[in-house]
C-alpha positions in Angstrom: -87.6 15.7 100.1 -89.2 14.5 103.5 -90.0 15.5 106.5 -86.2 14.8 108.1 -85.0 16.9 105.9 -87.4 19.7 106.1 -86.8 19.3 109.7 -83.0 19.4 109.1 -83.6 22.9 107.1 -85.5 24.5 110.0 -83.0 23.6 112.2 -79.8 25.3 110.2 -81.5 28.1 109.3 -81.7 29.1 113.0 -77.5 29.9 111.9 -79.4 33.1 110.5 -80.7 34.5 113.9 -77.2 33.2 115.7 -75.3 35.4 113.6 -77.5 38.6 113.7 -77.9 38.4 117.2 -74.8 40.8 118.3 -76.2 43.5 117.1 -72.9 45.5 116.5 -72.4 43.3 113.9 -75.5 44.6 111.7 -75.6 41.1 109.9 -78.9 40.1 107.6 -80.1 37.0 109.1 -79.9 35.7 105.3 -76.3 35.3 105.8 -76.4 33.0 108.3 -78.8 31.1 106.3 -77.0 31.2 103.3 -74.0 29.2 104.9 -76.1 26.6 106.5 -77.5 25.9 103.1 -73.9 25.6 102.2 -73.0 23.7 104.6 -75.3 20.5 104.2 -75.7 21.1 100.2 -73.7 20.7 97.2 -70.5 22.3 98.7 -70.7 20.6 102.0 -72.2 17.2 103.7 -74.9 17.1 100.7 -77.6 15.9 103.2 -80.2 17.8 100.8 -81.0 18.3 97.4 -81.2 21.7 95.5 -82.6 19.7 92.2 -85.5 18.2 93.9 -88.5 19.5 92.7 -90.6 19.6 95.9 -87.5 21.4 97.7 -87.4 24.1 94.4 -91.0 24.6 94.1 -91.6 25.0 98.3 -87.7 27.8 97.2 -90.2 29.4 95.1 -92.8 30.0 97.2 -90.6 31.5 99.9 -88.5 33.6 97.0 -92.4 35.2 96.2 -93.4 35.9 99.9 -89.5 37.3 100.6 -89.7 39.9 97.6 -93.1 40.3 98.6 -92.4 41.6 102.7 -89.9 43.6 101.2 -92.5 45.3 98.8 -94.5 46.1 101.7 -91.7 47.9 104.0 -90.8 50.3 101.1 -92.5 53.6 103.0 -94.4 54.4 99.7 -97.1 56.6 101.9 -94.0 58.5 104.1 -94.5 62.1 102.8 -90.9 62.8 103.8 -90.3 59.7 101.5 -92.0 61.1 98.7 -90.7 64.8 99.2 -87.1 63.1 98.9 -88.1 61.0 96.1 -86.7 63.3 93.3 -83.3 63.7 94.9 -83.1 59.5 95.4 -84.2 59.2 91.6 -81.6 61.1 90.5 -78.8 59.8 92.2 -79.9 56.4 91.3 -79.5 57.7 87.9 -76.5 58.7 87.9 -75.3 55.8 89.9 -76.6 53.9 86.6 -73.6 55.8 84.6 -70.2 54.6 86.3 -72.4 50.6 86.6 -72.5 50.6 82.9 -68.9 51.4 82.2 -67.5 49.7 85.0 -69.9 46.5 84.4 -68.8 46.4 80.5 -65.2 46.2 81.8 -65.9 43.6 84.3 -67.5 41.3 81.5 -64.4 42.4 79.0 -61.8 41.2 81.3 -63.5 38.1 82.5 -64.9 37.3 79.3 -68.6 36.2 80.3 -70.6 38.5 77.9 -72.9 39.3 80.8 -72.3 42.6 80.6 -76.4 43.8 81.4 -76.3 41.4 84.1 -73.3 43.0 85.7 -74.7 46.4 85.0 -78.0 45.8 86.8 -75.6 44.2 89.9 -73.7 47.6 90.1 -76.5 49.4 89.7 -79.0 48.2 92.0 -79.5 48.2 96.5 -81.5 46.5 98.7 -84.2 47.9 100.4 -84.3 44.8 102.7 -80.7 45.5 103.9 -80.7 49.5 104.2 -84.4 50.0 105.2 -83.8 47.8 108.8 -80.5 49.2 109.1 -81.9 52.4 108.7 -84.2 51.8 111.5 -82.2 49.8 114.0 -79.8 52.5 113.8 -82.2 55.0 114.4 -80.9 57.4 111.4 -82.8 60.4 110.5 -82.4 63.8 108.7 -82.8 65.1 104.8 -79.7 63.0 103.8 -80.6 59.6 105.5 -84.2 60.3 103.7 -82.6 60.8 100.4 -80.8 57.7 100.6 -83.8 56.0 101.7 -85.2 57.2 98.3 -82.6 56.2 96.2 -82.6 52.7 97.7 -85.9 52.7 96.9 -86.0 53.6 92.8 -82.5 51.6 92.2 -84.4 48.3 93.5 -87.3 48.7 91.9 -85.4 49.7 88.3 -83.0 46.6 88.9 -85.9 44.4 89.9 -87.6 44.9 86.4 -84.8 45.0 84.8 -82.9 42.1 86.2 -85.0 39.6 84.1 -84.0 41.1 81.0 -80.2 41.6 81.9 -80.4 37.6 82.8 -81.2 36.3 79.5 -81.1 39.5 77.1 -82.1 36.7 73.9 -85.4 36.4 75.5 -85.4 40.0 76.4 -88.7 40.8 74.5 -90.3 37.9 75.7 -89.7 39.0 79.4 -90.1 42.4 78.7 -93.5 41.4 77.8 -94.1 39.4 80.9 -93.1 41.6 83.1 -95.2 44.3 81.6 -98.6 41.9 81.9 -97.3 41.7 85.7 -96.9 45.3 86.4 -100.4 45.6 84.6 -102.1 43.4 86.3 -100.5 45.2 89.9 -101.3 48.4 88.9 -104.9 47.0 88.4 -105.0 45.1 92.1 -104.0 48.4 93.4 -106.8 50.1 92.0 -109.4 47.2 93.5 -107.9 47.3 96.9 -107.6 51.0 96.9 -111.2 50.7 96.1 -112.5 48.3 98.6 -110.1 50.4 101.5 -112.3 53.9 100.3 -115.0 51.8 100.3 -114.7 50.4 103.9 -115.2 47.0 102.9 -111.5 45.9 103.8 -112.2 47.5 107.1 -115.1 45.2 107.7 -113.5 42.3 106.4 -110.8 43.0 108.9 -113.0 43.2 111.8 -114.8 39.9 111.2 -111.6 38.1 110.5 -109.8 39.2 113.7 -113.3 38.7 115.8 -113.9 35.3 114.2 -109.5 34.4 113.9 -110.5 33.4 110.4 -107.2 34.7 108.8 -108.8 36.2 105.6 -106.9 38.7 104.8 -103.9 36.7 104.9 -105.5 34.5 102.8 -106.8 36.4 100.2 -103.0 38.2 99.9 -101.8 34.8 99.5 -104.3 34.0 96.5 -103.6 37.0 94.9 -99.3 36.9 95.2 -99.7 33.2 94.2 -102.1 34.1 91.2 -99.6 37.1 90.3 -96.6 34.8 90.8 -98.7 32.2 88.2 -98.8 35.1 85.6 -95.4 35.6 86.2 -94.0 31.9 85.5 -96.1 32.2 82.4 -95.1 35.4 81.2 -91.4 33.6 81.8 -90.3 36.3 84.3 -89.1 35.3 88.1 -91.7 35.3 91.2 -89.5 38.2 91.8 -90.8 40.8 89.9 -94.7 39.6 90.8 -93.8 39.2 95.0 -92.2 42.7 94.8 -94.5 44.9 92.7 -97.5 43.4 94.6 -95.9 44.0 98.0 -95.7 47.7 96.9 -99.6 48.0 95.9 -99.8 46.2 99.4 -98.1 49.6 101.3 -99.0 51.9 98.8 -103.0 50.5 100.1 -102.1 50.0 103.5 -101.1 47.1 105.5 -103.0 46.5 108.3 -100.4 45.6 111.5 -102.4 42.1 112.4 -101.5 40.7 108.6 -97.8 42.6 108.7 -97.4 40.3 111.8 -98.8 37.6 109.9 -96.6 37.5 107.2 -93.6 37.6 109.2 -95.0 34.7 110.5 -95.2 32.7 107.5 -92.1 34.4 105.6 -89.4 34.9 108.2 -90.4 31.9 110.4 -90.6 28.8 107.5 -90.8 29.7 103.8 -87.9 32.8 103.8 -85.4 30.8 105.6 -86.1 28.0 103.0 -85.6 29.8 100.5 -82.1 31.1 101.6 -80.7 27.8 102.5 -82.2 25.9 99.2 -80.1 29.2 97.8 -77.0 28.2 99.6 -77.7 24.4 99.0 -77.3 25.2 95.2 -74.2 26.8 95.2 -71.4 25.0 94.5 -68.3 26.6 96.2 -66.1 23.9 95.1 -66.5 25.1 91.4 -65.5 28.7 92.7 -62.6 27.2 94.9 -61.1 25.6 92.0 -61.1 28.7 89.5 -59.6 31.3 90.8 -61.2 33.3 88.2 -64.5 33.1 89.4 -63.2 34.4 93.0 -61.3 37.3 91.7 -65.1 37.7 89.5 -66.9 38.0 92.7 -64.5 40.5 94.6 -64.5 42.9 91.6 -68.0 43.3 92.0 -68.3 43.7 95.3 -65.5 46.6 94.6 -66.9 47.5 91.9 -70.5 48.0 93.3 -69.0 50.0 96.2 -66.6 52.0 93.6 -70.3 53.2 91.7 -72.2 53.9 94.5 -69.1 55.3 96.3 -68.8 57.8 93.3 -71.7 59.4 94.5 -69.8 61.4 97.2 -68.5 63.7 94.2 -72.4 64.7 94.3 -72.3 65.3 97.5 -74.2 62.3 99.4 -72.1 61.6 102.5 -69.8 58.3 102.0 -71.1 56.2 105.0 -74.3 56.9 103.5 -73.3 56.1 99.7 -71.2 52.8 100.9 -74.5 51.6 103.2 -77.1 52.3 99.7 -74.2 49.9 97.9 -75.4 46.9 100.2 -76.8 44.0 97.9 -79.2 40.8 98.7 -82.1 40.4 96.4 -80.8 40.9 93.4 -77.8 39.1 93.5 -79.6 36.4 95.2 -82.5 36.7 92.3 -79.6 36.5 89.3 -78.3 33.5 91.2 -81.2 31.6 91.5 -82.5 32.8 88.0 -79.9 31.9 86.2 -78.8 28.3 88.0 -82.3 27.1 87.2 -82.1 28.5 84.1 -78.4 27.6 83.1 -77.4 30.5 81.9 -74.6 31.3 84.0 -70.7 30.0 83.9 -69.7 27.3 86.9 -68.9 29.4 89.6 -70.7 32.4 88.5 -73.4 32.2 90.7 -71.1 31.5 93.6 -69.3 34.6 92.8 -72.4 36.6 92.4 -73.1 36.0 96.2 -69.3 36.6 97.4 -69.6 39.9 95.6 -73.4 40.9 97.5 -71.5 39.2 100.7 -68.8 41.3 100.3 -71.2 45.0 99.8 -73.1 43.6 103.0 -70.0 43.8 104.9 -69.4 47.4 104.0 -72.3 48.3 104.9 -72.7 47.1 108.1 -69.6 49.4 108.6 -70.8 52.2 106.9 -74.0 51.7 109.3 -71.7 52.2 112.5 -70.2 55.2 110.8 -73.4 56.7 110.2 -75.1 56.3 112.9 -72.2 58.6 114.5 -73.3 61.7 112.6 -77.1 60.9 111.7 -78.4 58.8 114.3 -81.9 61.0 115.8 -82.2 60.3 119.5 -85.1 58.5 120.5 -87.9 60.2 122.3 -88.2 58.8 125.7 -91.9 58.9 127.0 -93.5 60.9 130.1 
């Protein structure tokens, strides 16, 4: 990898802020991203290389610091987020019913045997689709918080799980893994809760803003890159160690100055790529040339928004249900997972995307519906 190249990845990946820029459209920058890695990897012009190991391991880093932003925007410390909390668990629940039957018949008829994988796909939302949706839309009300709460449970539960669902021979061994990461986040969380009593982040704050020494930043960095260490080790994706530590970071609280920080370093360079090394990977021409592996991706797109749509028979509005069906990370995650890892049919990862790209869609609909009926009007100063 050199420095053209990195140069040449910046430059695509400004396809991402192209596309989201109408913003009737409600489109993830990933998107956009996604196709310029397409476009000049292994489908396309092939002016890059997914298998290079300085390109992978820079993927990685950006794959941590994504999963770890979204950790932080889960509103862990919202009351109203909390109130709701038991309502969202238990329509994730039961969302988890229809995923298992109609993931098992997905792997029948295709003949894949990854049944858990397909499971977890159904199963799970993205918090860093609805959440910004959510807010750009300005939604509000007991319902929209529900929702908020079941996005919330069903992508954590998927994100633990997923690892396990991937590879279900080395099950125990990432069960394991994961469990030494979650420790070890439940243990950061008590230390920075700590210092934050203590006032000791609040003074490390002041002298790093007063002095522009960054430390914060820096010390969030050691500790997701440490967590993300235990996490390679304990063979479970960055994933699992980005996300979990990004919710002891908003469980704490995140101080705006770092927030702005990481955008900085995760939306401006290492996020983006991530996406289009994602996108570089995929090879399209494997999924054009079996039609299988096409018809794979659209049934789980329909199928994801057939389980979460179900949830109007318990009496969660359908805009709402079709906009908590809206994938990213996880599909994304069992993509890049299982490409490294080889665990996945040609073309199977390529479908996994076309059926998150095909939930995303729906939702961005659904968000225009909603908005009709729960959008809160903004409160215009004196």
């Amino acid at each position: 990898m050199s420095f053209f190249q990195l140069s040449l990845i910046a430059a695509v990946a400004l396809l991402g802020p192209l596309l989201a820029f109408p913003r009737k459209w409600h489109l993830p920058m990933v998107l956009g991203q996604l196709l310029a890695g397409i476009a000049i990897g292994r489908t396309g012009l092939g002016l890059v290389d997914a298998a290079d190991p300085t390109f992978t391991f820079v993927a990685d880093v950006g794959f941590a610091l994504i999963m770890f932003v979204a950790g932080t925007h889960v509103p862990v410390r919202d009351r109203a987020i909390r109130s709701a909390l038991g309502s969202g668990a238990i329509r994730a629940a039961i969302a988890a019913l229809p995923a298992a039957a109609v993931g098992t018949l997905i792997a029948f008829v295709f003949g894949t045997g990854h049944a858990p994988l397909y499971i977890v796909l159904l199963a799970s939302s993205s918090a860093a689709l609805v959440l910004p949706i959510v807010d750009s839309l300005q939604l509000g009300g007991p319902k929209v918080l529900t929702t908020t709460a079941q996005v919330a449970v069903a992508d954590i539960a998927c994100i633990v799980a997923l690892p396990l669902a991937v590879d279900p021979p080395n099950a125990a061994r990432a069960a394991a893994g994961a469990a030494g990461v979650g420790a070890c986040a439940l243990l950061l969380f008590f230390v920075l809760r700590r210092l934050e009593l203590s006032g000791a982040r609040r003074r490390v704050h002041i002298l790093s803003e007063n002095r522009k020494f960054a430390l914060e930043l820096r010390i969030q960095l050691a500790l997701l890159f440490a967590l993300s260490g235990l996490a390679v080790a304990g063979h479970v994706s960055v994933m699992l160690a980005g996300f979990s530590f990004g919710l002891v970071v908003a469980a704490v609280g995140e101080p705006r100055r770092l927030a702005h920080q990481l955008f900085a370093v995760s939306d401006g360079f290492l996020g983006p790529v991530f996406f289009v090394w994602l996108g570089a990977s995929l090879d399209l021409g494997a999924l054009a040339g079996s039609p299988s592996m096409v018809l794979l991706g659209i049934c789980l797109g329909l199928g994801t928004l057939l389980v979460h749509g179900s949830l109007r028979l318990a009496g969660q509005p359908l805009p709402l249900a079709v906009l908590a069906a809206s994938q990213l990370g996880i599909p994304v995650a069992a993509a890049a997972i299982g490409s490294q890892r080889n665990l996945l049919q040609p073309g199977e990862a390529a479908a996994l995307i076309l059926g998150a790209i095909i939930t995303i869609g729906a939702a961005a609909i659904a968000g225009s519906r909603a908005a009709r009926t729960f959008a809160v009007p903004a409160v215009v100063g004196r």
